[in-house]
Structure formats: structure tokens, C-alpha cells
MARVEXBA-190242 format. One record per residue (C-alpha): residue number from 1; residue in one letter; x, y, z. Coordinates in Angstrom, 2 decimals, always signed. Last residue first. Example, Ala and Ser with C-alpha at 12.3 -4.5 7.8 and 13.67 -1.06 7.14 Angstrom:
2
   num   residuo         u         v         w
     2         S    +13.67     -1.06     +7.14
     1         A    +12.30     -4.50     +7.80
END
This chain:
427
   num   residuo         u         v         w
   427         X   +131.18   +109.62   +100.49
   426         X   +129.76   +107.14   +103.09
   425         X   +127.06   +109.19   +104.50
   424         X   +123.93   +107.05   +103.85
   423         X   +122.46   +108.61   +100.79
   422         X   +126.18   +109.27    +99.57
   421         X   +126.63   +105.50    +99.43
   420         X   +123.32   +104.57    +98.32
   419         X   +125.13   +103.55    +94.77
   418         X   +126.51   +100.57    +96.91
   417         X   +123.31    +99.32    +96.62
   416         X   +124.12    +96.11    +93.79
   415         X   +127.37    +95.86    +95.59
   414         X   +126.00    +95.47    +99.37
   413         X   +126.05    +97.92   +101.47
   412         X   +127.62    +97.30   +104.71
   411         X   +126.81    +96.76   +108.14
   410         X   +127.23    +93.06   +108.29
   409         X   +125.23    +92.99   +104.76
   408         X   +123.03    +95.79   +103.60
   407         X   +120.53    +95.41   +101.19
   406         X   +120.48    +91.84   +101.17
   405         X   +117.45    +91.12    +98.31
   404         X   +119.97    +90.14    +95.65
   403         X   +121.63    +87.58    +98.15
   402         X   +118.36    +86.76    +99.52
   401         X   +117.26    +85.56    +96.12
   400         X   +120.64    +83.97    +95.18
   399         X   +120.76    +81.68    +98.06
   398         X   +123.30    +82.07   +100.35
   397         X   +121.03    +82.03   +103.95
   396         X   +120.47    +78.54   +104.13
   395         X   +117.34    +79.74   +106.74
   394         X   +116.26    +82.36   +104.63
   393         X   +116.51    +80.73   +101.03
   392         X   +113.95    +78.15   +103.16
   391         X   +111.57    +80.46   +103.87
   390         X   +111.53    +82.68   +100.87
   389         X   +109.37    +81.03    +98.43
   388         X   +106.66    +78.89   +100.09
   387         X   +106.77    +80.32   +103.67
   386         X   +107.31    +84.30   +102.63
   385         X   +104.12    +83.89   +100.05
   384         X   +101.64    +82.31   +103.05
   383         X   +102.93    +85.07   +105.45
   382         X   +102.05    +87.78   +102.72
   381         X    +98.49    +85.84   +102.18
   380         X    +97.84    +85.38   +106.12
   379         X    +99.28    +89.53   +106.73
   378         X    +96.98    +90.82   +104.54
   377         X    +93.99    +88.69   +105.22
   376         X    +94.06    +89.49   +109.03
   375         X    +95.23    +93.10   +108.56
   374         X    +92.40    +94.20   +106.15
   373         X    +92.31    +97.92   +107.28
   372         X    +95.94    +97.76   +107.22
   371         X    +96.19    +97.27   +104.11
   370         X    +95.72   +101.12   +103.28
   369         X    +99.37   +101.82   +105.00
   368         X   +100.20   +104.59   +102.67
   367         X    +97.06   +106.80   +102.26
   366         X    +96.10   +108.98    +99.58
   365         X    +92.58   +109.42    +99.43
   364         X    +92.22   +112.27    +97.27
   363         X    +88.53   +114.28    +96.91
   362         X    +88.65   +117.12    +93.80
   361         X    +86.94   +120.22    +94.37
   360         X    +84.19   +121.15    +92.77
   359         X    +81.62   +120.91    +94.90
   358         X    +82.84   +120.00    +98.99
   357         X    +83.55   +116.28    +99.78
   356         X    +86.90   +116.78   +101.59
   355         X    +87.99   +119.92   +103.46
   354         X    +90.83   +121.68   +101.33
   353         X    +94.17   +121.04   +100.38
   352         X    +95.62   +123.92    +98.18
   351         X    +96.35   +123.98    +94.20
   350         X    +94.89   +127.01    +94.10
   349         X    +93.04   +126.39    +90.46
   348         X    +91.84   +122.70    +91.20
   347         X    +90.74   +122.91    +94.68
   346         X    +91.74   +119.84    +96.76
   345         X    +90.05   +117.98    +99.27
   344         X    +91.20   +115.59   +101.65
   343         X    +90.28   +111.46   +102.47
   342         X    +91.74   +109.39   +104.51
   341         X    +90.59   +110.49   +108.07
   340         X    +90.95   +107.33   +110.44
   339         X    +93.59   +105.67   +107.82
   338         X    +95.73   +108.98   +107.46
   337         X    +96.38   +110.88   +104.79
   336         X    +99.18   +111.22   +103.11
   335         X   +100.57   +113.79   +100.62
   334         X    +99.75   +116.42    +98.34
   333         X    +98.70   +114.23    +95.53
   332         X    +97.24   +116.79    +92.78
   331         X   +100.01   +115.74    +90.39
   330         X    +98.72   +112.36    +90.03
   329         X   +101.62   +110.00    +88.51
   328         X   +103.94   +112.05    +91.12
   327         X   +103.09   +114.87    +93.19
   326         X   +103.53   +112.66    +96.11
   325         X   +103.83   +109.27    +95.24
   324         X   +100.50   +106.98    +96.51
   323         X   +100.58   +104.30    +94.37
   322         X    +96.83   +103.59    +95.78
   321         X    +95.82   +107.01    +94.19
   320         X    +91.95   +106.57    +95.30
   319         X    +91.00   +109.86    +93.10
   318         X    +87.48   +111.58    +93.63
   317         X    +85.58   +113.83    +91.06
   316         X    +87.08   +113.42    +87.95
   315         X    +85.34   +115.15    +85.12
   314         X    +87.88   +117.83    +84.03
   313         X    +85.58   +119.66    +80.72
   312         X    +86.38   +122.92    +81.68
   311         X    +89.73   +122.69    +81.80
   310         X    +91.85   +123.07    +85.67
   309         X    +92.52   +119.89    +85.81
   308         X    +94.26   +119.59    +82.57
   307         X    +96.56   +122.92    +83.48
   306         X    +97.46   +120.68    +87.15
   305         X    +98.69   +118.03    +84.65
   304         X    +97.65   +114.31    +83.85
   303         X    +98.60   +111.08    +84.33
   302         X   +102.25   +111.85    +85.41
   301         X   +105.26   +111.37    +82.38
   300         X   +107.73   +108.81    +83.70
   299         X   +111.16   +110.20    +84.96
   298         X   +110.31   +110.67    +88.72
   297         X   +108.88   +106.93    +89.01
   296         X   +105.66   +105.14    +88.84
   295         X   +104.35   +101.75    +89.20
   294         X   +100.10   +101.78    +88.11
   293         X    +97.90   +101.68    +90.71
   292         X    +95.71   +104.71    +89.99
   291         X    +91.63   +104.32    +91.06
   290         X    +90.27   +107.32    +89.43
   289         X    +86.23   +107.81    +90.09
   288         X    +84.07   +110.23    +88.06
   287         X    +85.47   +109.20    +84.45
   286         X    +85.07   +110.92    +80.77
   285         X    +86.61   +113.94    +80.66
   284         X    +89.92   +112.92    +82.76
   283         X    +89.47   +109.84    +80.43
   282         X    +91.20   +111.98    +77.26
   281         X    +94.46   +112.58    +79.10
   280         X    +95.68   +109.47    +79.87
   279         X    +98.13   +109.02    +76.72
   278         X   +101.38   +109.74    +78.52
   277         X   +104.68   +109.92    +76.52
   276         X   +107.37   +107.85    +76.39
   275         X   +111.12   +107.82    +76.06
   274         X   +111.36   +109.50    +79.61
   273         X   +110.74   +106.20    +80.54
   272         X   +113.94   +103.89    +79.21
   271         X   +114.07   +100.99    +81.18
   270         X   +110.75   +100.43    +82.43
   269         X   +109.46   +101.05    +79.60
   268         X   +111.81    +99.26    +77.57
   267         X   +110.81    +96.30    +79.52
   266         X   +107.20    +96.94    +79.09
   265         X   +107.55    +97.32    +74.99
   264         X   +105.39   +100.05    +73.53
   263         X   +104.93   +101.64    +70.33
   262         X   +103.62   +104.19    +68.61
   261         X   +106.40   +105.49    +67.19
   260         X   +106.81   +108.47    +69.35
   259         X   +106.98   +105.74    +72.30
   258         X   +103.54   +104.81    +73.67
   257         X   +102.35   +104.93    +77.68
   256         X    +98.84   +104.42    +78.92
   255         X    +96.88   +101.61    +76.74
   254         X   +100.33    +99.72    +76.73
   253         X   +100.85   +100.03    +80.59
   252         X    +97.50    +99.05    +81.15
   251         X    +94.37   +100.98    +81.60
   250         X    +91.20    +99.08    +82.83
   249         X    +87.92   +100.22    +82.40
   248         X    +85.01   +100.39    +84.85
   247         X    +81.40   +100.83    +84.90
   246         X    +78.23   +101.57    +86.71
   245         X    +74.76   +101.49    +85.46
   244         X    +72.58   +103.68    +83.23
   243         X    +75.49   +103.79    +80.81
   242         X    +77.22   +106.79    +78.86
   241         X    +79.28   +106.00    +75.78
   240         X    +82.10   +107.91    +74.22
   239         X    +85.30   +107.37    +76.43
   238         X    +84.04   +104.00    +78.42
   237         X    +83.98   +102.53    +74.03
   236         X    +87.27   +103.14    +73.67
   235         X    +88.92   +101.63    +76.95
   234         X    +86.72    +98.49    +76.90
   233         X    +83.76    +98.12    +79.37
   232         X    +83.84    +96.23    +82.80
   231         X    +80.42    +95.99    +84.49
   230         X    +79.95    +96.67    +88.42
   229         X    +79.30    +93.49    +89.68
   228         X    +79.89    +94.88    +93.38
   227         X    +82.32    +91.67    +93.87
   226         X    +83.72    +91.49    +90.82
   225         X    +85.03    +95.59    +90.99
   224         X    +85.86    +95.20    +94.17
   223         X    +88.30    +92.03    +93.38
   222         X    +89.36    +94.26    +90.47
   221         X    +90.45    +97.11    +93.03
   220         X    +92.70    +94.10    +94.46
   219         X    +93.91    +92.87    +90.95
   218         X    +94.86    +96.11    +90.04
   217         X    +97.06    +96.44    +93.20
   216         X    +98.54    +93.23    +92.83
   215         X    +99.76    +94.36    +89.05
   214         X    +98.05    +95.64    +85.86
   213         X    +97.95    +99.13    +86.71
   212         X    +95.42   +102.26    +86.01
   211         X    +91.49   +101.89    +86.87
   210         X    +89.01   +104.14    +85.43
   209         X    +85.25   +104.31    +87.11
   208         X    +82.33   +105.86    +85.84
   207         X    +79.13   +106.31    +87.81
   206         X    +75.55   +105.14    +86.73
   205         X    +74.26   +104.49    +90.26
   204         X    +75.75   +101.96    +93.24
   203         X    +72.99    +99.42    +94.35
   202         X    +74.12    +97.37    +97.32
   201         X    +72.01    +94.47    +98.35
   200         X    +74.88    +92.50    +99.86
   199         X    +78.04    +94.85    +99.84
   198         X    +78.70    +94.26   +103.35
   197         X    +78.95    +90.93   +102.64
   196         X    +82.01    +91.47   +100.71
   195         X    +83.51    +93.19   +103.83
   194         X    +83.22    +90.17   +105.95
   193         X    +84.98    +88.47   +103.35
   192         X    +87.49    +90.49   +103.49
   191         X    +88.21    +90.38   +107.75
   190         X    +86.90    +91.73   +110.50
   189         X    +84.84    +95.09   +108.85
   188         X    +84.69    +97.97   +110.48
   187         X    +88.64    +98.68   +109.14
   186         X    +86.74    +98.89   +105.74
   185         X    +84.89   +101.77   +106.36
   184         X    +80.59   +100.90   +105.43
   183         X    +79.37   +102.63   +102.09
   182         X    +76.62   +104.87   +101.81
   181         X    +75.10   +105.69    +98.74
   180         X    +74.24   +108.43    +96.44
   179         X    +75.30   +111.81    +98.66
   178         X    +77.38   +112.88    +96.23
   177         X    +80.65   +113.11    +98.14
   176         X    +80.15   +110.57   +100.76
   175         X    +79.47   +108.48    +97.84
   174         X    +82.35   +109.29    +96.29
   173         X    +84.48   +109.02    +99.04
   172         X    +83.25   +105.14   +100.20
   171         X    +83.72   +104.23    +96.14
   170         X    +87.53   +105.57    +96.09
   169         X    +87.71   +103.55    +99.76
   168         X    +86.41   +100.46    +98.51
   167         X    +89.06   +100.92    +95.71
   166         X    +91.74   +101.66    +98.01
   165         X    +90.86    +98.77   +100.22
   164         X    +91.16    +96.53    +97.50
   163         X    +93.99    +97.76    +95.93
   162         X    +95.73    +97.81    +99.03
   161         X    +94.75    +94.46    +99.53
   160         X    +96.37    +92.95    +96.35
   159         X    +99.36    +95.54    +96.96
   158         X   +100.59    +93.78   +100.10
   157         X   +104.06    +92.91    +98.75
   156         X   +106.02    +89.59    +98.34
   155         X   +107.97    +88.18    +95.79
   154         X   +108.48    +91.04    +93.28
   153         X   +108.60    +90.53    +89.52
   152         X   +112.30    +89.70    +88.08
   151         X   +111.95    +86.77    +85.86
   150         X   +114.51    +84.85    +88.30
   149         X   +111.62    +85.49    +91.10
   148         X   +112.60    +89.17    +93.59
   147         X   +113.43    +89.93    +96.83
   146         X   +114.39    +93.34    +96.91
   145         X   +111.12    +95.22    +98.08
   144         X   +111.11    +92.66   +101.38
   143         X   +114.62    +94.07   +102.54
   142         X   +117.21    +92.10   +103.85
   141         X   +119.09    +93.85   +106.29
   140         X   +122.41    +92.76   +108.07
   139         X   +122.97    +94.94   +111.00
   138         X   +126.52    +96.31   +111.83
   137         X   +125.09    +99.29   +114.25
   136         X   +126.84   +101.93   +112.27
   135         X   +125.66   +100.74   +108.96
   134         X   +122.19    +99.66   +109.87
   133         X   +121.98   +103.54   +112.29
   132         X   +122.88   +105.04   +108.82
   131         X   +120.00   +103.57   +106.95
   130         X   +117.59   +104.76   +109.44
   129         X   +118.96   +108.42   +109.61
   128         X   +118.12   +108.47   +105.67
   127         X   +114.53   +107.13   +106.07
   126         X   +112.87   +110.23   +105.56
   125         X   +114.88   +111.32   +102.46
   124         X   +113.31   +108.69   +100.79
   123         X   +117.22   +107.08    +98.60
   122         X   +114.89   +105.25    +96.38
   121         X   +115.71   +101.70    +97.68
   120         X   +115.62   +103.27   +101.65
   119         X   +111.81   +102.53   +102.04
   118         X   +113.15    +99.67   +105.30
   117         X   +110.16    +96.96   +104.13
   116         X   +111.03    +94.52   +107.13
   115         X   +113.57    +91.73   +107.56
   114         X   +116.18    +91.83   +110.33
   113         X   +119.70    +90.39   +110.71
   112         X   +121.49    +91.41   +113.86
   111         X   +124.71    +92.70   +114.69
   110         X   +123.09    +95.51   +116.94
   109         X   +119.82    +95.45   +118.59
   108         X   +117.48    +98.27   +115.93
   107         X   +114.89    +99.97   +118.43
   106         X   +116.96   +103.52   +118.11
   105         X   +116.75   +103.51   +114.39
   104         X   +113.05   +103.01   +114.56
   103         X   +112.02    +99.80   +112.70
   102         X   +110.61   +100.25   +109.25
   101         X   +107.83    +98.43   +108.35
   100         X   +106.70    +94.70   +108.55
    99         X   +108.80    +93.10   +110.99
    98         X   +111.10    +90.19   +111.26
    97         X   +114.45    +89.32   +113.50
    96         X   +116.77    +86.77   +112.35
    95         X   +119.23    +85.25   +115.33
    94         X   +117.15    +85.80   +118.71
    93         X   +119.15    +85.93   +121.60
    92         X   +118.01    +89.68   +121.70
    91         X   +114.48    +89.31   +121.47
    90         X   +113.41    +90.07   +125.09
    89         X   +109.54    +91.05   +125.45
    88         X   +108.67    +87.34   +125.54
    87         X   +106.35    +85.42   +123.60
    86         X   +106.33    +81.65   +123.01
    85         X   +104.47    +80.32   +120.26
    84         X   +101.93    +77.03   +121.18
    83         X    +99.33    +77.91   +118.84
    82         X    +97.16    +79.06   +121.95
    81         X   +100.19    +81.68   +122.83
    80         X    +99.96    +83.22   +119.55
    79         X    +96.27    +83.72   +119.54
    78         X    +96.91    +85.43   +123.08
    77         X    +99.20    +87.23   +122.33
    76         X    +96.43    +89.09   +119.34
    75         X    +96.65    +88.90   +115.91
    74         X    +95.96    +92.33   +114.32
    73         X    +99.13    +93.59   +116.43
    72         X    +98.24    +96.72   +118.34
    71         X    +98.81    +95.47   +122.19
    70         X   +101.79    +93.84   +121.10
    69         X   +104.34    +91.14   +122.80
    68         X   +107.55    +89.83   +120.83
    67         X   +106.81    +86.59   +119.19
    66         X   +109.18    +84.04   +119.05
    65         X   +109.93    +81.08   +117.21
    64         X   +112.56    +78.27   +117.33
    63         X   +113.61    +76.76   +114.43
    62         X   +115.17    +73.62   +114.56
    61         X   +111.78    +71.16   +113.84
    60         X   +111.08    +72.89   +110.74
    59         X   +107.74    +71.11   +110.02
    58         X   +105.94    +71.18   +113.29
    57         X   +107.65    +74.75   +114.16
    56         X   +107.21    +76.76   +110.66
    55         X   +103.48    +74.92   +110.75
    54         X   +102.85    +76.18   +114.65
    53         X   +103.98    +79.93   +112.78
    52         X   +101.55    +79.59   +110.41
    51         X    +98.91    +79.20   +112.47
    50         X    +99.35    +82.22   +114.90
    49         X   +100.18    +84.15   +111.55
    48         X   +102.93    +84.96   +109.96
    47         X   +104.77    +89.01   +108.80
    46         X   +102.37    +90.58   +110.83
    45         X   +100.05    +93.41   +110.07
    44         X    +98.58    +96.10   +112.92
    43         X   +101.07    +99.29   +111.93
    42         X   +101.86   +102.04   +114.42
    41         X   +101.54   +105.37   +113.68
    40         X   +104.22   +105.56   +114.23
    39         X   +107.08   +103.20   +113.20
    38         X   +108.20   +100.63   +116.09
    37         X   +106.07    +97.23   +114.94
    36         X   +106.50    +94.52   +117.66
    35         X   +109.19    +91.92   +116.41
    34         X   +108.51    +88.52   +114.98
    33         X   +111.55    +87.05   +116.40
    32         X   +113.79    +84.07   +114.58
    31         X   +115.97    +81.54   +116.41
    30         X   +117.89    +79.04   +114.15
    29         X   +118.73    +75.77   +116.03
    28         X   +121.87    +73.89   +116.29
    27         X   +122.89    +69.99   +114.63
    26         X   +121.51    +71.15   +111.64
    25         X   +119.86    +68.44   +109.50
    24         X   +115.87    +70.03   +110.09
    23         X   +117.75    +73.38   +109.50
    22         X   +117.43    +72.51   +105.88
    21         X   +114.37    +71.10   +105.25
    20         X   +114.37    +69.61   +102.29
    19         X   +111.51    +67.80   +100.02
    18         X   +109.60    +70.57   +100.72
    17         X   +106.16    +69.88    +98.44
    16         X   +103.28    +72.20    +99.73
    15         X   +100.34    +69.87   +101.72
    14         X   +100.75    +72.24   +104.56
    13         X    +99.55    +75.27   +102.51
    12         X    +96.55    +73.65   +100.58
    11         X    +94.59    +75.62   +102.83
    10         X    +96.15    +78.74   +102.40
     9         X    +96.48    +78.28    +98.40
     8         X    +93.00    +77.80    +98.23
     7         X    +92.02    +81.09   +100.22
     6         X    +94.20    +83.08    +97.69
     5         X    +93.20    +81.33    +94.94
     4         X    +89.53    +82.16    +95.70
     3         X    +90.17    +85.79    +96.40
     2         X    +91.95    +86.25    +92.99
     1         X    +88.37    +85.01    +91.29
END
């Protein structure tokens, strides 16, 4: 299972090979904050844990780690203070400064280099102002999204646990919606395997689930799927046969998108979209639960089409769209939720929210900080991924990693974004 590897590769942690240390020679010590999280509503992950921090300081014996106070974090001062980590409300002799999500434009301390997920790649509107306070305030940025291995997949993400918690959360709606079963929230729970057990006993009926994506987020709503034991089936036989017990099929990129020829070649994909055309449409007859994690941008064909839903034979009762676009792979996405309250209605033919759960409407949960109902494990695994492949790039700081992942350097964009020149106000 993808849970087991990631609680082996925690406690194999200190026993990874790091032949270097490359502060460990430096005759002056690197200071790095783990800032308090600005955006609101405010977000309860960390970027490492009480005891991963005391394993940065034991075996990086120059770096000198801070933790900036938070009465929100998942890991409470106090945790931090047992391992030994200072805290202190001032950062600003710190030297690298890390967060999760974006940091308020007024919050940024000039000059500095931070690390947090700053949603400016794709030129979101909402972050504009954000992107011109790193220029103006000469802040070096590496952003999380950019750091990628030599074969070009992402380093670090939380989309294992968002497609956990967005799965849990497809299954919570649906039986909220029917009336079948009752399913505990996932923020009840302390931790994932906490949540497992709440699934002890747990008898779900014959319902149909389709899942999109072969990434972390896949893997997360697989986790679910494992851990409920509801039965995968293959694409063509879910689309003819009816069970008396719960399913699931998996749609990959090669089961959802061909090329006229009937073909279909990821990196050509990825390169070429508008080449290819969607072949979704047959499971919106055949599937009561949609859980979509599959990467999506404006030129790619969506799923389906506000016309499909409103046909006769539309089946889909709830959709946990974990990739969360508005109005993008699932039309009927109308924007976020929140974590409290994360799931709206929608009526096929007016195209208007609703209330959630009524008949014949469809449910969304569209929420974009779903992994913060499993802080704890979230922010151990992405900790655990920044220490064994990014830490050390980090502290050398001209490694080709960071150098790719550097989205703005000294207050300007680098080459590979200088195309976010208009974006920020340069031209």
C-alpha cells in the first residue's frame, strides 16, 4: 500500500545516505524561519515537523532553525519547543524563510528568500498584487510547483492527501445525499490512520465510483478505495455491468484522451492538447460518484459538457473534483467551497448553485486546501520529500533544481518566467 511506504520512508529517514553536508564546512551559519501562515482562511500544514526539524539541527550542525509562533499550526509551540526549536515572533535575521501558501503581500520582509506555493505560474489573477510586492520588495522566491526531478515530475505537492480526503469526502456527500451511510468528517479524525479506523465495520451499498488521474491524487482516492475494499473493475466492463457491491474504475490519461488517430502519447499530450479529444462521456451514464484528479489546463477538452448533464440518462450524483479548476475539466465547478461546508448543489438546466443533497441536483465538493483535514500526515510526508531532495540544493543554493524552481530572483523574474512580465507590470 502507498500508506505503508510513506510511514517506512519516515522511519528510515535518519538512516538516508548524505555523504555531504554542506553548511556542516561553512565557517557561518544559515538561518531559516518556518513562518506563520498569512493567507485567510488560514492554513494548519507546515513545511517540517517538530521532529524533523531536531534532525535538520543534529545533522546540519550550521543551520539554525526557527519557528515563528501560531495558534492555528497543526503542530503546536509547544511540540516545537520540546524538540529543542526556538520560536520567536521576529524572523527578520533569518536568511530563507518557509511557508506553505501564499504570504500576504504586506507580510513579505524585504530582500529575503522565501519558499511557499505563491499560484502565480498560471498568471491567477488573484495573486497578481502578490507577484508585484516580490518584485518591488527584491525577494527571491522559489516556488514549491517549480521544483522538479531531471525527468520532469514534481518534487513535492500534497496531492496524495488531497486525494484522500477528497475521496472520503465524495463518499461523506453521497451518503449524506442518499441517506445510505454515514461517514465521519475527516478533520474529526487526528491523523490517517485514525481515519482508517473509522471505517471499521463499514458497509457502503452497490454504488459506482469513477476515478480520473494517475498521479498523487489518484493514489490518495486509491488509498480509500484499499482501505474500504471497495472492488476495482476494468473500464469496459464498470460501463455495462451492475454489481451488488461497490466499485471503482480508474481512467488514465490514455483511457481519457486519443488523437483523431487513435492514439495517445503523454508527452504529446501535454504538449499539444487541443490535439485531443475527450472520451469520458459514456461513464456519466454509468457512475454515481466522480472523483476527478486528473491535470488540466484551458486548452484540454473538459470531461463532459453542461448539454451532457442535462440528458436523460446523466447518472452522476456527487463529484469530489480534487483538481479543483473552475469551470474547467468539470464544467459544473462553480468555485470553492470551504472545508467546514464543502459541499454545494447544482441544478443541471440553470446552471445555479443550490443547497447540497437535494434530488436531482448534482453535489460538488470543490475545495482547495482539502489536506488540511490531514495536517499531521500532510505536512510529515511533504517535510520528509523537502529533506531528502531539496534540502541540501537549498542550502548550496546553485543547484539546477532550485535554479529552475527560482521564480523570481533578487526581485526579478527569472528567464524561464520572464513571460509573467505583463502579469506583473513590467511591460
Amino acid at each position: 500500500m502507498y500508506l505503508l511506504r510513506i510511514w517506512l520512508a519516515w522511519t528510515v529517514s535518519a538512516a538516508l545516505p548524505r555523504a555531504t553536508r554542506i553548511f556542516a564546512v561553512m565557517n557561518h551559519p544559515v538561518k531559516i524561519a518556518l513562518i506563520r501562515e498569512g493567507k485567510i482562511p488560514e492554513d494548519n500544514r507546515v513545511a517540517f515537523t517538530p521532529r524533523q526539524c531536531a534532525w535538520i539541527q543534529q545533522h546540519y550542525p550550521r543551520v539554525r532553525l526557527t519557528v515563528q509562533p501560531s495558534p492555528s499550526r497543526c503542530y503546536r509551540d509547544g511540540e516545537y519547543r520540546q524538540a529543542g526549536i526556538s520560536l520567536q515572533e521576529d524572523i527578520t535575521d533569518c536568511d530563507i524563510l518557509i511557508g506553505i501558501k501564499e504570504v500576504p503581500a504586506e507580510q513579505l520582509v524585504p530582500g529575503k528568500t522565501y519558499l511557499f506555493f505563491s499560484h502565480t505560474r498560471k498568471q491567477q489573477p488573484q495573486n497578481r498584487a502578490l507577484m508585484q510586492a516580490l518584485l518591488a520588495k527584491k525577494i527571491t522566491l522559489i516556488d514549491y510547483e517549480c521544483l522538479v526531478h531531471d525527468d520532469g515530475h514534481r518534487i513535492l505537492g500534497f496531492g496524495f492527501f488531497a486525494g484522500v480526503v477528497g475521496a472520503h469526502n465524495g463518499l461523506l456527500a453521497y451518503g449524506k445525499k442518499t441517506g445510505a451511510y454515514v461517514l465521519q468528517p475527516a478533520r474529526q479524525c487526528h491523523d490517517l490512520r485514525a481515519l482508517s479506523e473509522t471505517y471499521f465495520g463499514m458497509k457502503l451499498p452497490p454504488l459506482k465510483i469513477v476515478l480520473t488521474g494517475s498521479g498523487r491524487v489518484a493514489a490518495g482516492a486509491l488509498e480509500v478505495m484499499g482501505m474500504l475494499g471497495i472492488k476495482d473493475v476494468p473500464p469496459e466492463e464498470f460501463l455495462i455491468s451492475d454489481y451488488n457491491y461497490p466499485v471503482y474504475t480508474q481512467l488514465k490519461g490514455e483511457k481519457l484522451y486519443r488523437r483523431t488517430d487513435g492514439l495517445y502519447s503523454r508527452e504529446d499530450f501535454h504538449r499539444h492538447p487541443d490535439r485531443y479529444t475527450c472520451h469520458f462521456l459514456p461513464f456519466t451514464t454509468a457512475a454515481d460518484i466522480l472523483v476527478n484528479g486528473i491535470y488540466w489546463e484551458g486548452r484540454m477538452a473538459p470531461l463532459f459538457t453542461w448539454e451532457d448533464m442535462q440528458q436523460t440518462g446523466f447518472r452522476i450524483k456527487v463529484i469530489a473534483d480534487v483538481t479543483n479548476d473552475r469551470e474547467g475539466s468539470v464544467p459544473c465547478n462553480l468555485g470553492d467551497a470551504m472545508l467546514a461546508d464543502p459541499v454545494y448543489g447544482v441544478d443541471r438546466f440553470t446552471r445555479q448553485k443550490t443547497a447540497p443533497f437535494l434530488p436531482g441536483t448534482v453535489d460538488m465538493m470543490c475545495v482547495g486546501n482539502l489536506p488540511n483535514e490531514l495536517p499531521r500526515d500532510a505536512s510529515r510526508y511533504f517535510g520528509e520529500q523537502l529533506i531528502k531532495y531539496v534540502f541540501d540544493d537549498l542550502l548550496q543554493g546553485e543547484g539546477k533544481m532550485i535554479r529552475q524552481g527560482t521564480l523570481v530572483k533578487a526581485g526579478r523574474l527569472t528567464p524561464a518566467f520572464r513571460y509573467l512580465s505583463a502579469y506583473a507590470g513590467l511591460s
